[in-house]
N, C-alpha and C positions, 0 to 999 in steps of 0.2 A: 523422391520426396526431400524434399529441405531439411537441414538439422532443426532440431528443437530447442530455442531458448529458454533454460531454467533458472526460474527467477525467486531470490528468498526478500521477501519484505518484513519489517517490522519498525513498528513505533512507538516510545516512550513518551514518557510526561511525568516531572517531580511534579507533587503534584495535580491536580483535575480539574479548573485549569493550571497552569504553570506552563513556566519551559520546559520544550520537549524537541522531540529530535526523530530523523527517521535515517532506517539504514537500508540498502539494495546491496544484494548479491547476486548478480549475473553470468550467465555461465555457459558457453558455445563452444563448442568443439574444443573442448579442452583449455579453455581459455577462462579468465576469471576477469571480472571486474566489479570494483565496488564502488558503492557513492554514498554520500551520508549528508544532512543537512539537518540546520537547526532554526526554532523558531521561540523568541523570549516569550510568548505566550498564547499559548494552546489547550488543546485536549488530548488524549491519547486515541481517540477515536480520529482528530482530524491529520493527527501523526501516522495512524495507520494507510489512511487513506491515502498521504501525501506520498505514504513510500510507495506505494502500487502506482501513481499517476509519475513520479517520478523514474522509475523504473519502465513503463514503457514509453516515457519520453523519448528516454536514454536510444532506445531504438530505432534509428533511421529508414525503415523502411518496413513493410507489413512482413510478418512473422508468424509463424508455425509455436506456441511459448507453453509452459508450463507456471503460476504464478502458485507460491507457495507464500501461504498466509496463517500466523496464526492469531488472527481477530475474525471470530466469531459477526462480526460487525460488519466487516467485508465481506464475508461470506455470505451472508444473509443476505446484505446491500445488493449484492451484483447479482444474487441465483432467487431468491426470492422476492425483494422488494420494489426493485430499480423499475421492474418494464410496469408495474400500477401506479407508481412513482410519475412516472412521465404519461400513462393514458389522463391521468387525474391531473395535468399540470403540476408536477413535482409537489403534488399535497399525501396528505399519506391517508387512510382509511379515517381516521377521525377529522379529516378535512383542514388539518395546519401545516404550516408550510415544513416541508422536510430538511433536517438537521443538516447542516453543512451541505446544503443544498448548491453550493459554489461547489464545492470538490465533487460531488458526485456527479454533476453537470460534467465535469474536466473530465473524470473518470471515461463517463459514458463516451466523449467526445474522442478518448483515447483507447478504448475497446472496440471500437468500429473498423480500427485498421489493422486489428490482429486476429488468428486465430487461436483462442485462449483455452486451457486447460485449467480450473480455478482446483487446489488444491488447499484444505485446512491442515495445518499440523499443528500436535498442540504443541504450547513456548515451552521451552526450558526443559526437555524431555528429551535433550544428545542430538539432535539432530543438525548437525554440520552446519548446512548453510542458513537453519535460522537462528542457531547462536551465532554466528557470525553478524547475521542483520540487525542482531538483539546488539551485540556490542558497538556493532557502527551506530546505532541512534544512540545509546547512552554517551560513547564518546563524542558524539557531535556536540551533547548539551557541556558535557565536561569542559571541553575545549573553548565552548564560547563563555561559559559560566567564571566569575571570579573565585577565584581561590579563596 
């Protein structure tokens, strides 16, 4: 069996909309790597979502992952919402077009070459690698943001 890639996401936003930012922490055989980016105007939902679609970008070939997330939003999006999402042509059960319908399209297009383990944790509750994801998105926005 393949190692497992563990992956911490998380995304900010001053802000709702505002700049926002998203952070990835990745994690293989003892290995770590992180990525972070930012965006002058967003949501924190589309922030969430950017870090999960950017995270397994990051990954050049199909994998065995564990994706640690703590938006509720994602969570939902990918285990409940997403497959009546796409029978309905990306409309949602009251029949309007579905919220950032661009990233969840990316999404799905980037889940088809993995083997995924979707894991929620909640934020800010000591868990290693998603303070760690929490502070790559805040400092992404810091660093593009004027003093």
């Amino acid at each position: 069996m393949s190692a497992r890639v563990v992956i911490y996401t998380d995304g900010a936003c001053r802000g709702n909309p505002g700049p926002g930012g998203w952070g990835v922490v990745l994690g293989f055989r003892g290995q770590r790597k992180t990525l972070k980016g930012y965006n002058p105007e967003t949501t924190n939902n589309r922030m969430e979502l950017t870090a999960v679609i950017e995270a397994l970008r990051a990954l050049n070939r199909s994998c065995e992952i564990e994706v640690n997330t703590d938006s509720k939003y994602v969570m939902q999006g990918i285990n409940e919402w997403m497959l009546n999402w796409k029978r309905n042509g990306w409309k949602t059960v009251a029949k309007k077009p579905v919220k950032n319908v661009d990233l969840w399209q990316l999404l799905d297009d980037e889940v088809e070459r993995h083997d995924i383990d979707w894991r929620w944790v909640k934020g800010h509750s000591g868990v290693e690698g998603n303070e760690l994801a929490d502070q790559l998105a805040n400092s992404a926005i810091d660093e593009a943001m004027p003093a």
